[in-house]
C-alpha positions in Angstrom: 16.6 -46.9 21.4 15.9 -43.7 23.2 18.4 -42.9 26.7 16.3 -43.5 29.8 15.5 -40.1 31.2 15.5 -40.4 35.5 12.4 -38.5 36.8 13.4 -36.4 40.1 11.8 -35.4 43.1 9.5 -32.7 40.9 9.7 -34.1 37.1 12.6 -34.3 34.6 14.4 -30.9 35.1 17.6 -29.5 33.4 18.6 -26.9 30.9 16.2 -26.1 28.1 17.2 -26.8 24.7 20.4 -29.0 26.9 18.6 -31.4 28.8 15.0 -30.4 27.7 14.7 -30.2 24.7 11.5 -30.4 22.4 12.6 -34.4 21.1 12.4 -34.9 24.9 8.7 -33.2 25.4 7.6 -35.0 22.3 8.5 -38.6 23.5 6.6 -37.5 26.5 3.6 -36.7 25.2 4.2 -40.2 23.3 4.6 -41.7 26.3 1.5 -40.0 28.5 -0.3 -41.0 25.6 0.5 -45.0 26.3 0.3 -44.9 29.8 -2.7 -43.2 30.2 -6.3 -43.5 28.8 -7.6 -40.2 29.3 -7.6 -36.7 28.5 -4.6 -35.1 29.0 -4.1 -31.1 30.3 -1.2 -29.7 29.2 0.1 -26.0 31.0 3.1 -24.3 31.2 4.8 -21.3 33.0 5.9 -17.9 31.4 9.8 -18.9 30.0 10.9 -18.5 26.9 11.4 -22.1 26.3 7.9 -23.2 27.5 5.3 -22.7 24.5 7.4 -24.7 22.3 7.7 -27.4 24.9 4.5 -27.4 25.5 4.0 -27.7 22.1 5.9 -30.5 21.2 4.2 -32.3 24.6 1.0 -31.4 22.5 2.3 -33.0 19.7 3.2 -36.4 21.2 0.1 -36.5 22.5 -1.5 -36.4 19.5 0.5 -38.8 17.9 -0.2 -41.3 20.2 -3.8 -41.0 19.9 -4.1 -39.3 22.8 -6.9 -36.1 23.2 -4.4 -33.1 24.5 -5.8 -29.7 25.7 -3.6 -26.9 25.7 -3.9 -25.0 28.8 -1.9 -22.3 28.0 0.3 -20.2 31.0 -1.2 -21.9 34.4 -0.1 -22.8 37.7 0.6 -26.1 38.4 -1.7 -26.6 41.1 -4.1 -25.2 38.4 -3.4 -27.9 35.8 -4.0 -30.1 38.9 -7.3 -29.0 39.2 -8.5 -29.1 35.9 -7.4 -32.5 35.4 -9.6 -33.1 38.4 -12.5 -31.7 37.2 -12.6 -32.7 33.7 -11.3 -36.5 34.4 -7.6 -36.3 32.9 -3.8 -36.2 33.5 -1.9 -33.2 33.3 1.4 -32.3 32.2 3.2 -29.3 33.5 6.5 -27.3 31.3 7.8 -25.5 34.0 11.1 -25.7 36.4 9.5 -24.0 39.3 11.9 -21.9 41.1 14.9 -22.0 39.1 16.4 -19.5 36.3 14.5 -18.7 33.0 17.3 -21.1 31.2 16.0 -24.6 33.2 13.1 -25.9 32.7 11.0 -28.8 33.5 8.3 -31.6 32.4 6.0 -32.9 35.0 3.2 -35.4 34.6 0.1 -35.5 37.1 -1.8 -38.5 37.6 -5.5 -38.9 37.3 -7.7 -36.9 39.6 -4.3 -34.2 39.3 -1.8 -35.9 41.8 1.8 -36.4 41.9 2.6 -39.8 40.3 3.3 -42.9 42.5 6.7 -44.4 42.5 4.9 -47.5 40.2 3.3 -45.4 37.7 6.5 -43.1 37.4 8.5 -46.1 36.6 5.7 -47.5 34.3 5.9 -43.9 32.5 9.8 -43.7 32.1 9.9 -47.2 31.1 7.2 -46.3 28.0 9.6 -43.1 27.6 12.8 -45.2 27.0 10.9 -47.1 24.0 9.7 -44.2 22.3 11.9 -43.0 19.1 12.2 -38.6 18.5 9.6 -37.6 15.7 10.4 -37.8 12.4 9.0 -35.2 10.9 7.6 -31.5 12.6 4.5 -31.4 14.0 1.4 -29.0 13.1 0.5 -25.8 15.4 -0.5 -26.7 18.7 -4.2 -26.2 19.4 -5.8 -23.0 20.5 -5.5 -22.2 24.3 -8.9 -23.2 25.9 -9.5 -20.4 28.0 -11.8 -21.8 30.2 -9.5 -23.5 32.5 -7.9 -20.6 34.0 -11.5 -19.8 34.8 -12.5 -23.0 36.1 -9.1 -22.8 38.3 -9.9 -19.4 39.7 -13.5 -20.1 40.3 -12.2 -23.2 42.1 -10.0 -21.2 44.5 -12.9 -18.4 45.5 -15.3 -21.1 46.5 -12.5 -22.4 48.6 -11.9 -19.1 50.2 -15.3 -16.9 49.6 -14.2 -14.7 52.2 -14.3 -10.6 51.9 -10.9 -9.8 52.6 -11.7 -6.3 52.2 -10.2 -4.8 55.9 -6.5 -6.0 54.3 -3.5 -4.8 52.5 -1.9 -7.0 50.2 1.1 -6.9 48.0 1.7 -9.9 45.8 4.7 -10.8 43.9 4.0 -13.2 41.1 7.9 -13.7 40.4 7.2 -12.9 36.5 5.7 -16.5 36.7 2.8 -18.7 35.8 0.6 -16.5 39.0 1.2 -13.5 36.8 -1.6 -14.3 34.7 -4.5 -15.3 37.5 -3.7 -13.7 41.1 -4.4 -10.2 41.0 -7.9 -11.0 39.1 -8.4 -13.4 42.3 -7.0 -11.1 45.0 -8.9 -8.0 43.7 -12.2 -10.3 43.6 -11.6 -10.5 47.8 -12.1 -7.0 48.1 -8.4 -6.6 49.2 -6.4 -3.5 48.5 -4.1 -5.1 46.1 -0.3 -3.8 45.0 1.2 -6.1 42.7 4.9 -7.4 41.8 6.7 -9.3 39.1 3.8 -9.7 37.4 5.2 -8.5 33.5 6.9 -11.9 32.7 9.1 -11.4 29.5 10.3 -14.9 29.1 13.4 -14.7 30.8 12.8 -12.7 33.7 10.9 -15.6 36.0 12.0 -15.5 39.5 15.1 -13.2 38.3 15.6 -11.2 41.5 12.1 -11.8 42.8 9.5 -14.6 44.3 9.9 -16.9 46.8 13.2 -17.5 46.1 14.2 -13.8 46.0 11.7 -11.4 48.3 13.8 -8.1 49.1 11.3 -5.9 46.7 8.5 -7.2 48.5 9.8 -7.0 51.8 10.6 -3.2 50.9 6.8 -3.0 49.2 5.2 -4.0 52.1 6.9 -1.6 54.9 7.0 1.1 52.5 3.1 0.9 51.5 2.3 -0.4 55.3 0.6 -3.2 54.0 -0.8 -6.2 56.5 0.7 -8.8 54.7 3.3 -9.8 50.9 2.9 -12.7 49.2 5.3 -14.0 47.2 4.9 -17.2 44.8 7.7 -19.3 42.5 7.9 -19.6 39.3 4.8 -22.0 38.8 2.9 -21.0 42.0 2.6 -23.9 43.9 4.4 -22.6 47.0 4.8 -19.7 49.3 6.2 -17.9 51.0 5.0 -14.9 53.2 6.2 -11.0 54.6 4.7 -10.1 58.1 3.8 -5.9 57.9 6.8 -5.6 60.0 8.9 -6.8 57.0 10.4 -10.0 58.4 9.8 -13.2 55.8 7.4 -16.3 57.2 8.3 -19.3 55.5 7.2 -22.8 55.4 7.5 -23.8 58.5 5.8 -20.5 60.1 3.2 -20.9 58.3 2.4 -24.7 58.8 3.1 -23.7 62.9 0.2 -21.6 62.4 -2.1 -23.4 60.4 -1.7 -26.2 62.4 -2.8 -24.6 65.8 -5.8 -22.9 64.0 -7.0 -25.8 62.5 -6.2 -28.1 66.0 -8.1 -25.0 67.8 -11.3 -25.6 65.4 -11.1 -29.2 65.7 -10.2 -29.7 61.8 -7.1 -31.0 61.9 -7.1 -34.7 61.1 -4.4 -36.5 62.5 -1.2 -34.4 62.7 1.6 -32.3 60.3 3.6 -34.3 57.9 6.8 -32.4 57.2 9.9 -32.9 55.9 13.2 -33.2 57.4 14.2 -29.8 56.2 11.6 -28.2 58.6 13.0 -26.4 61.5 13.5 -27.9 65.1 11.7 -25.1 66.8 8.6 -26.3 64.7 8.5 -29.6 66.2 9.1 -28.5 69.6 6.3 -25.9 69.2 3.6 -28.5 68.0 4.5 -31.3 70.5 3.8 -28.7 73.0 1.0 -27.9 71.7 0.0 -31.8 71.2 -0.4 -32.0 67.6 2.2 -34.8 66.4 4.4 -34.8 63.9 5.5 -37.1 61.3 9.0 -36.5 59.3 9.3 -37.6 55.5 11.8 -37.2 53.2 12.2 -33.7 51.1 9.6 -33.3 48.2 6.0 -32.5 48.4 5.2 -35.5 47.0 6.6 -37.3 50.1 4.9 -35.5 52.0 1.9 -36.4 50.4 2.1 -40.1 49.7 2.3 -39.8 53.7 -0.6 -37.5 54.3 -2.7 -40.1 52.1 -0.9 -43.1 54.1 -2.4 -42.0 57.5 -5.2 -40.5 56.2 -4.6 -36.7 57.7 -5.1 -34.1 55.8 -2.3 -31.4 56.2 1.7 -30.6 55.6 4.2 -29.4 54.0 7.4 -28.1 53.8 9.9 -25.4 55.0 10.1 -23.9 51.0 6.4 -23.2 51.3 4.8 -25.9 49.5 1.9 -26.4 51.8 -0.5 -29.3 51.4 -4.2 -29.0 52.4 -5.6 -32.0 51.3 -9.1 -31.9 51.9 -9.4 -28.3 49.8 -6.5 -29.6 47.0 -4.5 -32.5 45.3 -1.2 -30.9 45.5 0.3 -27.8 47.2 -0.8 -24.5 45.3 1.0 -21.4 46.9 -2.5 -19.1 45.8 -4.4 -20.6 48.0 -2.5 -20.6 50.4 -2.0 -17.3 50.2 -6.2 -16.9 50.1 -6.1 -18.9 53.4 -3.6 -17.0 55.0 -5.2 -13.6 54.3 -8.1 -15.1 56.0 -6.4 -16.4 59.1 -4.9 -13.1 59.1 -8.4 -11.3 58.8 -9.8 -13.7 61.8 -6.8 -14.3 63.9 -5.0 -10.9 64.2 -1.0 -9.5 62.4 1.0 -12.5 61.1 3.9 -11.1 63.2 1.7 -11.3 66.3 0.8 -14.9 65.4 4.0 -16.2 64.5 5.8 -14.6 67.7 3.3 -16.1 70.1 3.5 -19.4 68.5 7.3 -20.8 68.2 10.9 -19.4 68.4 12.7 -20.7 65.8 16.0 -22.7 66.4 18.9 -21.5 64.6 19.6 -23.2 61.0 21.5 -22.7 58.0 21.2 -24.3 54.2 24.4 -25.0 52.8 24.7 -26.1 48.8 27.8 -27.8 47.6 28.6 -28.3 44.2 27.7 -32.4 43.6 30.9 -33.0 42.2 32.5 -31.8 45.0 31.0 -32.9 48.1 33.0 -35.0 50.3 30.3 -36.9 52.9 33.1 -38.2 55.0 34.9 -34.6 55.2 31.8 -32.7 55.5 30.9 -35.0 58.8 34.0 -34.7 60.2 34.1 -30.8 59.9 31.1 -31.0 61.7 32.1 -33.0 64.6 35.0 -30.6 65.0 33.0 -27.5 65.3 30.3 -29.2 67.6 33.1 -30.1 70.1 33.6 -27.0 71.1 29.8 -26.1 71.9 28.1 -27.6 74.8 25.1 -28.9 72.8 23.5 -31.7 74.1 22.5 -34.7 71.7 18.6 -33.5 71.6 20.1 -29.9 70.6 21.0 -29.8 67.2 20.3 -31.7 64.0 22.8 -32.3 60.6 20.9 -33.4 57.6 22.2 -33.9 54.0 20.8 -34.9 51.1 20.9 -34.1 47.3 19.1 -31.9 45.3 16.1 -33.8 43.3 16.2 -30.7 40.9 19.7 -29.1 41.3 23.6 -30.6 40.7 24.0 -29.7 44.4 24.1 -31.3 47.4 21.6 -29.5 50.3 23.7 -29.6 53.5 21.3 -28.0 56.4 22.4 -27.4 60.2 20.5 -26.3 62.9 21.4 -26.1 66.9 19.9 -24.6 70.0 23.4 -23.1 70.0 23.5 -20.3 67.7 27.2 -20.1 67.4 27.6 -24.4 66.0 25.5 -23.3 63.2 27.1 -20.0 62.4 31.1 -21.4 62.4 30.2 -24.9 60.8 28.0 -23.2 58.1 31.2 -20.4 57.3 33.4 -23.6 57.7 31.8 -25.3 55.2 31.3 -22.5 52.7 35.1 -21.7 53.1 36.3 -25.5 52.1 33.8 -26.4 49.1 33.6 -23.8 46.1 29.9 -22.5 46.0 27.8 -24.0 43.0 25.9 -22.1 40.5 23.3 -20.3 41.9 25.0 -20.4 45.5 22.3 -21.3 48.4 19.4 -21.4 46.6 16.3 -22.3 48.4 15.3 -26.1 48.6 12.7 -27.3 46.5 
C-alpha cells in the first residue's frame, strides 16, 4: 500500500526527486485517470525537474486508460483554459513561486477549476491505492502546440485593446510566462522590454518575479516606462511596478479594480479576499460601499466563496486575482492585460493607487514550523501592543501555516506604525529565520 500523500492549499508540493518524485507523478496520473472520465491536459513550468514529471503524470495516465495531452511549458491558468475549452481535467508540474529544487503536482477539475474539498479527498483516497510502476514507461507524447495558441488567443479576445500609447516591462521570472507573454504583449501594440524570460531549468524566480522585483523596479525608472509586470513561476499571479518605481501588489490592485468595476456598474456583489489582505483595503472599499467578505488564505478559498455568493471578483494580497466572469482561476497575464488597460483609460497607476487607499502598516513574518511557539508568539505581541495606544479596531494579528512551505506565516498590521515595526523585529530576534526567510505568501 502506497503512503497517503496530503494535498495543500495549491497541490502536493515539496522537493523534487525528495518529496516529488516521478513514482509520485505516476500514481497521479493513475489516479486522475480513475477519478475522472475525460481527457486529461497535462502542463508544466520551466524547472529542471518538470519534463520528466510531467512525463511520468503522462504515463499514469495512460496506464489507466486515460487519453493524456501533453501540453508542454504553460501557465497554469492556461492549462485551465484549455481544459475548458476542450472538455477535460488538467494537471499542472509546477511549484509556483518557490526555488527551482521544489516542485509541485496540481490537478484541475472539469471546466479547469480548483478541486472541491470532496473531489480532493475522492482523488487522494484513489492515490493511496495505487502501487509505483513496475516497469519504465515509453516517451511521453509530442507537445500539441495548439494549446498555447488556443490560451493566447483566449486572453486577446478578453482584452482586444490597443495598448499601443504604453510602456511596458515584463518580467517572466524564468517561468512558465516566458514562453507566451511577450508574443501577447507585443500583439497590444505596447512598447515591450522584457525580463527573466531565458529560463535554464534552475533559474525560475531566482532573484526575480513576483517574489523578487528589484530588476524590474530598476527597468522600469531607468527606461521610464508607464508600468512593470512581474509574474511567478507559473503565472497565475501578479504583481505590479508604478513608473515611479514603487511595487502595487495584491491588494492595490483589487482596491482598484474594484472601484472601476463598482464605477461601471460590473461589479457583482462585492471583493472576496483573504485574511492576508491589508486593513487599509477594507477601510478604503467600505468607504467606498463595495462590501467585503474575508476567507481563509488560498485562491481557491477565495473562489469556492466567489462561486458561493455568486459575485464575480477577488483575490489576494500575493497577486492572485480572480475575475470570474473572464476566467476559472487567477492567471497573473491577464491581469496584467487588464491592468494595462485600466492604466490606458484611467490615468498612471501611482496616481490611481494614491487617490484610492493609504495603506495601514503590516509586516509578514515566517517562522520555521518546528519552531513556532503560538502561546509565546501571542504573548510577545501583547507585550509590544501595551505600550502603543492602539485601540481594539486598530490593528489586526493573524497566523496561520504555510499550505506550501514548512513555515508558519505570522502577519501584523496596526494603524500604529511603531507596534508593527518592534513586534515584527521582536519576533524575528526570538525564532531563527527558516529557509528562504520571509518569502511572500502564496
Amino acid at each position: 500500500m502506497s503512503v497517503a500523500v496530503r494535498f495543500g492549499t495549491d497541490g502536493i508540493r515539496g522537493r523534487a526527486e525528495g518529496e516529488i518524485t516521478v513514482d509520485l507523478a505516476y500514481r497521479l496520473g493513475r489516479a486522475v485517470a480513475e477519478v475522472f472520465d475525460r481527457p486529461a491536459f497535462v502542463g508544466h513550468d520551466t524547472r529542471e525537474s518538470s519534463p520528466p514529471l510531467a512525463a511520468a503524470v503522462l504515463a499514469g495516465l495512460a496506464a489507466g486508460g486515460a487519453i493524456g495531452v501533453n501540453l508542454g511549458v504553460l501557465p497554469t491558468p492556461g492549462v485551465a483554459v484549455v481544459a475548458r475549452e476542450r472538455a477535460g481535467v488538467g494537471v499542472v508540474v509546477s511549484a509556483s513561486h518557490n526555488p527551482y529544487y521544489d516542485n509541485g503536482l496540481k490537478v484541475l477539475g472539469p471546466g479547469g477549476a480548483k478541486l472541491d474539498l470532496a473531489t480532493e479527498a475522492a482523488l487522494a483516497d484513489a492515490l493511496a491505492r495505487v502501487a509505483a510502476p513496475v516497469a519504465a514507461w515509453p516517451d511521453s507524447p509530442a507537445v500539441d502546440p495548439t494549446g498555447e495558441l488556443l490560451y493566447v488567443e483566449h486572453l486577446r479576445a478578453l482584452v482586444p485593446d490597443d495598448l499601443s500609447s504604453l510602456r511596458l516591462v515584463v518580467d517572466c521570472a524564468n517561468g512558465a510566462a516566458s514562453h507566451v507573454a511577450h508574443e501577447l504583449f507585443v500583439a497590444t501594440g505596447a512598447s515591450v522590454t522584457m525580463l527573466h524570460d531565458r529560463p535554464d531549468g534552475r533559474n525560475i524566480n531566482a532573484g526575480c518575479g513576483s517574489t523578487d522585483v528589484r530588476d524590474l523596479v530598476a527597468a522600469v525608472v531607468a527606461s521610464g516606462a508607464d508600468l512593470g509586470l512581474a509574474f511567478d513561476g507559473d503565472a497565475d499571479r501578479l504583481v505590479a511596478v508604478d513608473a515611479l518605481g514603487t511595487v502595487r501588489d495584491g491588494d492595490d490592485l483589487m482596491v482598484l479594480f474594484a472601484r472601476d468595476m463598482a464605477a461601471r456598474e460590473v461589479l457583482r456583489g462585492g471583493v472576496v479576499v483573504t485574511s492576508m489582505s491589508n486593513l487599509g483595503l477594507r477601510r478604503a472599499l467600505d468607504a467606498t460601499g463595495v462590501q467585503v467578505v474575508e476567507t481563509d488564505v488560498g485562491d481557491r478559498h477565495v473562489l469556492a466563496e466567489i462561486e458561493e455568493r455568486s459575485w464575480n471578483f477577488g483575490g489576494e494580497q500575493s497577486g492572485h486575482l480572480i475575475f470570474a466572469d473572464l476566467a476559472p482561476t487567477g492567471d497573473g497575464l491577464l491581469t496584467g492585460l487588464l491592468l494595462a488597460e485600466l492604466v490606458t483609460r484611467r490615468g498612471p497607476l501611482d496616481e490611481q493607487a494614491r487617490d484610492a487607499w493609504t495603506r495601514v502598516p503590516q509586516a509578514l513574518v515566517n517562522v520555521a514550523r518546528e519552531e513556532y511557539e503560538d502561546a509565546a508568539v501571542r504573548r510577545l505581541f501583547d507585550e509590544v501592543r501595551a505600550r502603543f495606544a492602539v485601540g481594539p479596531d486598530d490593528w489586526r494579528l493573524v497566523v496561520r501555516p504555510s499550505g506550501t512551505e514548512p513555515v508558519v506565516r505570522v502577519m501584523v498590521e496596526a494603524l500604529e506604525a511603531g507596534l508593527v515595526e518592534e513586534f515584527a523585529a521582536a519576533l524575528r530576534e526570538r525564532f531563527a529565520p527558516p529557509r528562504g526567510g520571509d518569502s511572500p505568501p502564496e
